[in-house]
mmCIF file of the N, C-alpha and C atoms, coordinates in Angstrom:
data_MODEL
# 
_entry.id   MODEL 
# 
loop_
_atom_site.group_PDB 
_atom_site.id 
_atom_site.type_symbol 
_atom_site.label_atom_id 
_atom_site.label_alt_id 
_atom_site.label_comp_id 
_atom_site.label_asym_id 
_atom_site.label_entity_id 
_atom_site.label_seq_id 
_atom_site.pdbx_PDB_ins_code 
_atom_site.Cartn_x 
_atom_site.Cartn_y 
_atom_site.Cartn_z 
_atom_site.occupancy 
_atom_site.B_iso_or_equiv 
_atom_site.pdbx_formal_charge 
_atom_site.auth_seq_id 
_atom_site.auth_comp_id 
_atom_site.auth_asym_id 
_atom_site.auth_atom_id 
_atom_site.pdbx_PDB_model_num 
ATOM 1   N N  . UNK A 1 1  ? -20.009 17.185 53.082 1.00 0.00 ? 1  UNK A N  1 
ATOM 2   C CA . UNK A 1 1  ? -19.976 18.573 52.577 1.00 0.00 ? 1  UNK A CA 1 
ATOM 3   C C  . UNK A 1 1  ? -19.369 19.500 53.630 1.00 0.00 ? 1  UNK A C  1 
ATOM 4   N N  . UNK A 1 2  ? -19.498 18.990 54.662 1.00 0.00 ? 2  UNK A N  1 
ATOM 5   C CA . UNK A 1 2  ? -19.293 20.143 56.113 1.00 0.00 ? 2  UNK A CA 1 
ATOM 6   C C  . UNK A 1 2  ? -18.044 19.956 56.216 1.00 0.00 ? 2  UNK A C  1 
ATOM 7   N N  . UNK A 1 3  ? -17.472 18.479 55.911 1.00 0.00 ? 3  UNK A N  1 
ATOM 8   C CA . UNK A 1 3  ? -15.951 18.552 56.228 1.00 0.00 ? 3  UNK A CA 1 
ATOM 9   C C  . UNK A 1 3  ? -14.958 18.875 54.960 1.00 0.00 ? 3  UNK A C  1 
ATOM 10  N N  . UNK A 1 4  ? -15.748 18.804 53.552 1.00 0.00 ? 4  UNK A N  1 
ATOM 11  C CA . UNK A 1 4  ? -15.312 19.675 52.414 1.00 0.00 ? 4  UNK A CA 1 
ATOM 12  C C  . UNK A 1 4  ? -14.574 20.990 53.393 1.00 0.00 ? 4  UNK A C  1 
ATOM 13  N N  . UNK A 1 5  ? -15.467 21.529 53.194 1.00 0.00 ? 5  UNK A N  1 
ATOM 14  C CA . UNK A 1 5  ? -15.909 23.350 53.865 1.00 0.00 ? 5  UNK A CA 1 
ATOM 15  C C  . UNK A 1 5  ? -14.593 23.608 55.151 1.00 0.00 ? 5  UNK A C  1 
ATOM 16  N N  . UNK A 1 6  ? -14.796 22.526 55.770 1.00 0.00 ? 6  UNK A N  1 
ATOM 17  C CA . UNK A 1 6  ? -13.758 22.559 57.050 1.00 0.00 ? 6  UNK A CA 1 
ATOM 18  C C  . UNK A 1 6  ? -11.948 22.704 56.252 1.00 0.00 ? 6  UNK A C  1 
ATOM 19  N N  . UNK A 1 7  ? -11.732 22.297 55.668 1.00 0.00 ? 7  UNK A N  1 
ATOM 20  C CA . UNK A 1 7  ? -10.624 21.434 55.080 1.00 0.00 ? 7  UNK A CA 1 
ATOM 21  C C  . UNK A 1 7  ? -10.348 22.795 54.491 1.00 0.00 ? 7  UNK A C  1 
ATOM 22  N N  . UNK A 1 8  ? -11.309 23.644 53.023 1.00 0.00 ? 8  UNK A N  1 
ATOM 23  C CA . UNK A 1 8  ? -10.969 24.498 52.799 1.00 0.00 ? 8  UNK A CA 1 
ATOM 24  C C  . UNK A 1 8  ? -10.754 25.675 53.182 1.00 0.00 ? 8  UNK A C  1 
ATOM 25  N N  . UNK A 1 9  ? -11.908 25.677 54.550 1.00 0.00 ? 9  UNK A N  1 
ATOM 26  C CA . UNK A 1 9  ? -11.065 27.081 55.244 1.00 0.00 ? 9  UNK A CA 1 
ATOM 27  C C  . UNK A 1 9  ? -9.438  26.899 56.431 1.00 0.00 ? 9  UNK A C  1 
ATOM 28  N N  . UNK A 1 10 ? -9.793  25.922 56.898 1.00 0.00 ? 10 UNK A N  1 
ATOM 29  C CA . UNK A 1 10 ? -8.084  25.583 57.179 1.00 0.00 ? 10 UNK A CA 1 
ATOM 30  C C  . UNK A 1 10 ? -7.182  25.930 56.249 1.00 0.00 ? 10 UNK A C  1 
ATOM 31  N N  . UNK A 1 11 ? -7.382  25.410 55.201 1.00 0.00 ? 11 UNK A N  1 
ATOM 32  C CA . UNK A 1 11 ? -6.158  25.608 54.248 1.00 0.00 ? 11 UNK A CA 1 
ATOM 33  C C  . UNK A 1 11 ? -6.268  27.328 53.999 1.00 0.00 ? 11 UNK A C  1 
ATOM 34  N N  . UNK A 1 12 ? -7.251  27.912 53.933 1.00 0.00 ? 12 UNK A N  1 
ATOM 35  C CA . UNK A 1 12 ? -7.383  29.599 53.481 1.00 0.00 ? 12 UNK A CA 1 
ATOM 36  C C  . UNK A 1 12 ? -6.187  29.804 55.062 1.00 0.00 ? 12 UNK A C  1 
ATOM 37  N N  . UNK A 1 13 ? -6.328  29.511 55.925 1.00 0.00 ? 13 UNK A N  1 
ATOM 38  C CA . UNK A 1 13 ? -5.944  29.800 57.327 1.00 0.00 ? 13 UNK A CA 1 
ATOM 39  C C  . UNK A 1 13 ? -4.372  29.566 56.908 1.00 0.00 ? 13 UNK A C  1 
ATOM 40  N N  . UNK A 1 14 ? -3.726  28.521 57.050 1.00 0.00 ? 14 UNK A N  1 
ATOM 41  C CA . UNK A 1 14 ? -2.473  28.247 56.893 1.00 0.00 ? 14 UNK A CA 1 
ATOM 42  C C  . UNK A 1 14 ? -1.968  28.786 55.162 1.00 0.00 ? 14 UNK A C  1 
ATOM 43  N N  . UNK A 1 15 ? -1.019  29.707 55.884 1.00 0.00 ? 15 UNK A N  1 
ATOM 44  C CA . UNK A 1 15 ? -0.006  30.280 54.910 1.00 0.00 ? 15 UNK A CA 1 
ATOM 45  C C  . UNK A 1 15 ? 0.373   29.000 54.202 1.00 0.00 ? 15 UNK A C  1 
ATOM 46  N N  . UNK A 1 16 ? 0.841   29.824 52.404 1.00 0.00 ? 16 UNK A N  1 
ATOM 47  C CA . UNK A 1 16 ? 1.920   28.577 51.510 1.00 0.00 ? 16 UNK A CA 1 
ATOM 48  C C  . UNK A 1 16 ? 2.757   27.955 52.523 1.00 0.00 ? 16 UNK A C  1 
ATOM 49  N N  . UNK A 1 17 ? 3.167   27.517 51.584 1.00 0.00 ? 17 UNK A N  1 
ATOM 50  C CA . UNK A 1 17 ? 4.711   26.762 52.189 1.00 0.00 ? 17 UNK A CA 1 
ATOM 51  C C  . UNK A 1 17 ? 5.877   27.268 51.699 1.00 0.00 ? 17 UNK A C  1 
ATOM 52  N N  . UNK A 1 18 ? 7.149   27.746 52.046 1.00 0.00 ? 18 UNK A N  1 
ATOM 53  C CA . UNK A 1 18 ? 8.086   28.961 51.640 1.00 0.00 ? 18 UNK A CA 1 
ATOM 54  C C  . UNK A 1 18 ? 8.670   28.376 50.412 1.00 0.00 ? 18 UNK A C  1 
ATOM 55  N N  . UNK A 1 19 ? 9.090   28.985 49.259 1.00 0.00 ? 19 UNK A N  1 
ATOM 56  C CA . UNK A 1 19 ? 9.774   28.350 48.278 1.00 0.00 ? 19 UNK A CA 1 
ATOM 57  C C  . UNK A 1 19 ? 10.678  27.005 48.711 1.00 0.00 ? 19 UNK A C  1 
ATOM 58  N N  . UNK A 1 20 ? 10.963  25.890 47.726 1.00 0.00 ? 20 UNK A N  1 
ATOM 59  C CA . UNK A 1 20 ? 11.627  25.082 48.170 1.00 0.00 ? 20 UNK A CA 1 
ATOM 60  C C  . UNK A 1 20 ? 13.530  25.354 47.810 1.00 0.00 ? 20 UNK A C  1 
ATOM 61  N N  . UNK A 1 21 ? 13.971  25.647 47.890 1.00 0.00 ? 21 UNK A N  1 
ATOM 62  C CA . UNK A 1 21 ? 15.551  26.554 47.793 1.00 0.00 ? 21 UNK A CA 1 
ATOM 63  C C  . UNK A 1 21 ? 16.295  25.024 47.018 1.00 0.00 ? 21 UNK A C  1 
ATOM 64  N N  . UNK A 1 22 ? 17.218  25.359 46.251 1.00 0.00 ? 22 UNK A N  1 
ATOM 65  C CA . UNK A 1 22 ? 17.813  24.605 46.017 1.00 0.00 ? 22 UNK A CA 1 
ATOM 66  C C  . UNK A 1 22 ? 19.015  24.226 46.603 1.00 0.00 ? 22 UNK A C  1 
ATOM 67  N N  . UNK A 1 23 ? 19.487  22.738 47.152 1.00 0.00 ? 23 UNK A N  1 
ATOM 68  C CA . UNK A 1 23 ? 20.273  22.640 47.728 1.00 0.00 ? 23 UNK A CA 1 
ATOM 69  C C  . UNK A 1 23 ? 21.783  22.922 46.877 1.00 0.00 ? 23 UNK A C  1 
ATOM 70  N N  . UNK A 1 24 ? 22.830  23.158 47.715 1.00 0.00 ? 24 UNK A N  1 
ATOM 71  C CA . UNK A 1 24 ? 23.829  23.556 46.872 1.00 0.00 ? 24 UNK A CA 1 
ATOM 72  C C  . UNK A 1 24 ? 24.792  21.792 46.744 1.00 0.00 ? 24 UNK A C  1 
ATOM 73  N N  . UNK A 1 25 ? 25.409  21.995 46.068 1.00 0.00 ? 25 UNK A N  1 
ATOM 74  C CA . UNK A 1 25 ? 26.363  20.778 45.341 1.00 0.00 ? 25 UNK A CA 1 
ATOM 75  C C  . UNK A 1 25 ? 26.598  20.225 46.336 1.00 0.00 ? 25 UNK A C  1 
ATOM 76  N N  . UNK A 1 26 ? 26.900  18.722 46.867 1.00 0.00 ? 26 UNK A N  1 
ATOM 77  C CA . UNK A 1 26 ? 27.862  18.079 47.911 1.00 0.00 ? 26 UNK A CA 1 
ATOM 78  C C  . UNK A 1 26 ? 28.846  18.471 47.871 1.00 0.00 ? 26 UNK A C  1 
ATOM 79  N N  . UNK A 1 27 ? 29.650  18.921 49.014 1.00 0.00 ? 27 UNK A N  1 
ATOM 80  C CA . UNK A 1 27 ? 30.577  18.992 49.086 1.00 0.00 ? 27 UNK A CA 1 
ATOM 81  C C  . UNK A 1 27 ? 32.217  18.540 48.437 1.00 0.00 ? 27 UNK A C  1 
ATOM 82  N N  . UNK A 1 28 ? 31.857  17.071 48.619 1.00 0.00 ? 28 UNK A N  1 
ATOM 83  C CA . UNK A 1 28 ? 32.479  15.978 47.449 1.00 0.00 ? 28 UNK A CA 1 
ATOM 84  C C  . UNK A 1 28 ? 32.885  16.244 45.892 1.00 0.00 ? 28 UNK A C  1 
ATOM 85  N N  . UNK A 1 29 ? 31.853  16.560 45.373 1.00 0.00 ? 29 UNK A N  1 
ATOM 86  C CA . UNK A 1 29 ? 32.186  17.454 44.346 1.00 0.00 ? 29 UNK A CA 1 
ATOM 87  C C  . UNK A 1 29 ? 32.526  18.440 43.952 1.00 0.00 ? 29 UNK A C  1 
ATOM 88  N N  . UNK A 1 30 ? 32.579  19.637 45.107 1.00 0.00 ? 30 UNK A N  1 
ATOM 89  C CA . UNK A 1 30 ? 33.335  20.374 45.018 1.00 0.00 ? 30 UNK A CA 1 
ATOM 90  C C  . UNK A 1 30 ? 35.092  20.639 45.244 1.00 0.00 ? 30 UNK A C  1 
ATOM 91  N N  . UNK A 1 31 ? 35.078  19.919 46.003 1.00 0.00 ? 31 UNK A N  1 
ATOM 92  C CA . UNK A 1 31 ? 36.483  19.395 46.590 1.00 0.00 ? 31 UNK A CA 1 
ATOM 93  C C  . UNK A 1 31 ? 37.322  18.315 45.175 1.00 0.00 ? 31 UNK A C  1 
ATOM 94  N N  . UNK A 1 32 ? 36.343  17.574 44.856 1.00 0.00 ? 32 UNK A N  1 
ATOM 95  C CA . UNK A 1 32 ? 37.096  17.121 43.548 1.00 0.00 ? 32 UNK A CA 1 
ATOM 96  C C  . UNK A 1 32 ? 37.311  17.926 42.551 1.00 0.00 ? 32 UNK A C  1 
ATOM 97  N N  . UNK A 1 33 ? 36.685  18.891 42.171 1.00 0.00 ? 33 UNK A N  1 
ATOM 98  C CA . UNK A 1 33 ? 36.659  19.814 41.583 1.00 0.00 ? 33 UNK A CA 1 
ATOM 99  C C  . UNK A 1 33 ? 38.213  20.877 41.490 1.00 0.00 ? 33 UNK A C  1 
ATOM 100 N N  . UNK A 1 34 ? 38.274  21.138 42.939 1.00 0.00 ? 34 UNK A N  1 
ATOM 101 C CA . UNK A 1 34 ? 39.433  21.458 43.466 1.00 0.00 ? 34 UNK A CA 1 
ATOM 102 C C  . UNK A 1 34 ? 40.866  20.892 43.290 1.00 0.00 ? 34 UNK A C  1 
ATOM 103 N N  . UNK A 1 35 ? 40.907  19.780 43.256 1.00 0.00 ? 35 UNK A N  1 
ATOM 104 C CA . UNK A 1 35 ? 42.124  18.682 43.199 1.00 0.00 ? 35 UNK A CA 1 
ATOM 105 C C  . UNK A 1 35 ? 42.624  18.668 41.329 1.00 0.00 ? 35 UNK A C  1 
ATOM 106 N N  . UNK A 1 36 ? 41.546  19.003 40.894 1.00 0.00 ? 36 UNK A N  1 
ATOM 107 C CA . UNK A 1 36 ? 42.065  19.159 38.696 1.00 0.00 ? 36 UNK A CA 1 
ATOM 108 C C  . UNK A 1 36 ? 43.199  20.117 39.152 1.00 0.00 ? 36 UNK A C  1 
ATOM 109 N N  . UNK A 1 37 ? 44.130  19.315 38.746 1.00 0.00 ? 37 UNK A N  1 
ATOM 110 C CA . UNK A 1 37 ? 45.057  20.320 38.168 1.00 0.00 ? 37 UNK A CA 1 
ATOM 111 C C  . UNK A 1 37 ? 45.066  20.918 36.862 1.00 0.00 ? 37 UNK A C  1 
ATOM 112 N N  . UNK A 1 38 ? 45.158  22.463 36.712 1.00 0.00 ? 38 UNK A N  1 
ATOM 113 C CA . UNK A 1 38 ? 45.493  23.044 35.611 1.00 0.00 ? 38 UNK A CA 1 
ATOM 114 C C  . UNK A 1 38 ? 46.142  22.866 34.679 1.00 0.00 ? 38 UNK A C  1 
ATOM 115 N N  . UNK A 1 39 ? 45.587  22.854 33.554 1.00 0.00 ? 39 UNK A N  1 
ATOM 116 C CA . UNK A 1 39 ? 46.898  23.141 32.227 1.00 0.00 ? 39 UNK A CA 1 
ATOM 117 C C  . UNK A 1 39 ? 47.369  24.014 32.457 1.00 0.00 ? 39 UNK A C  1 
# 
């Protein structure tokens, strides 16, 4: 029970964790992307 209690006030203590961001495209695909030539 005591280490219940422990665990949850640590966690009250430590801030969230910051949004997780989305990574942007590989590179790779953008660059292929690049190479279509236009109609």
């Amino acid at each position: 029970m005591l280490k219940a209690a422990v665990i949850l006030f640590t966690s009250l203590l430590i801030p969230p964790p910051p949004p997780v961001l989305i990574p942007p495209p590989p590179t790779s695909a953008t660059t292929e992307l690049n190479y279509i030539p236009y109609p």
